[in-house]
TORDO-317114 format. One line per 10 residues: number of its first residue (from 0); their letters; for each residue x, y, z of C-alpha. Coordinates in steps of 0.2 Angstrom, whole numbers, plus 5000, padded with zeros to 4 digits. Example, Ala and Ser with C-alpha at 12.3 -4.5 7.8 and 13.67 -1.06 7.14 Angstrom:
BEGIN
0) AS) 5062/4978/5039  5068/4995/5036
END
This chain:
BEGIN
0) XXXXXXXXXX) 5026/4997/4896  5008/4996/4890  4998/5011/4886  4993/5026/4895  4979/5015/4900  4985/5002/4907  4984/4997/4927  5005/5002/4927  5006/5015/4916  5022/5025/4918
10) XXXXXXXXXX) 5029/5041/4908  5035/5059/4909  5018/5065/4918  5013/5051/4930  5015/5032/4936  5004/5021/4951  5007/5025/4967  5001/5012/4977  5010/4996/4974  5003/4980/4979
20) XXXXXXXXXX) 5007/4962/4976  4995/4949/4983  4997/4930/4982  4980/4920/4980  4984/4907/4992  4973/4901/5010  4977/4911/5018  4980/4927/5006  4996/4934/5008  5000/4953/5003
30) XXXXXXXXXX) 5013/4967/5000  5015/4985/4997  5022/5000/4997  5016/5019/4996  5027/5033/4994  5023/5051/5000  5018/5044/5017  5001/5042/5026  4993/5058/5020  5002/5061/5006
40) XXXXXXXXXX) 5005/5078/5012  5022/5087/5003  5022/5098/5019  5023/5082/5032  5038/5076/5039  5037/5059/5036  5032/5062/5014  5049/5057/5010  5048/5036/5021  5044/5025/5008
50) XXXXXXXXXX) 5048/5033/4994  5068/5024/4993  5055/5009/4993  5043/5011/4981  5058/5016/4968  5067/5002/4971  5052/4989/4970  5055/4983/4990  5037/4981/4995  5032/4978/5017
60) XXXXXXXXXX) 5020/4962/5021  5004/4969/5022  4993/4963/5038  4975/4957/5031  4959/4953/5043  4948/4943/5041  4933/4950/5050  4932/4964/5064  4934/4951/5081  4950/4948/5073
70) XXXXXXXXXX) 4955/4966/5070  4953/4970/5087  4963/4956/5096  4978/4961/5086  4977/4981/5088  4973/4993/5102  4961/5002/5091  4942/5001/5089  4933/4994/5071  4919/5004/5069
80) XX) 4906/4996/5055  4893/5006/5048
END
């Protein structure tokens, strides 16, 4: 519901895409879901993942940092900050 202006606005020509639920808790905890996969790209294999998901309202928990040292002890990639 809610008009064409509103955050989740849906009819005939668009809707959100990114769907995101957080809970304001210590710590913040998160979910969400993105169709069209990581690019967005019609042409990429993966562009049909999440959408089942999205439709359906199942959102994944979201992992949030809380600074880079953090980051980095969880992944196997570098945080570069500018």
């Amino acid at each position: 519901g809610g008009s064409s202006e509103s955050p989740n606005a849906i009819n005939n020509n668009h809707g959100p895409s990114w769907r995101m639920v957080v809970e304001m808790t210590t710590p913040i905890k998160a979910w969400g879901v993105y169709p069209g996969g990581q690019s967005g790209n019609p042409a990429s294999l993966n562009y049909n993942a999440f959408i089942q998901n999205w439709a359906t309202g199942n959102h994944y928990e979201l992992t949030l940092y809380q600074n880079a040292e953090q980051a980095m002890k969880s992944t196997n990639r570098k945080v570069i900050l500018k």
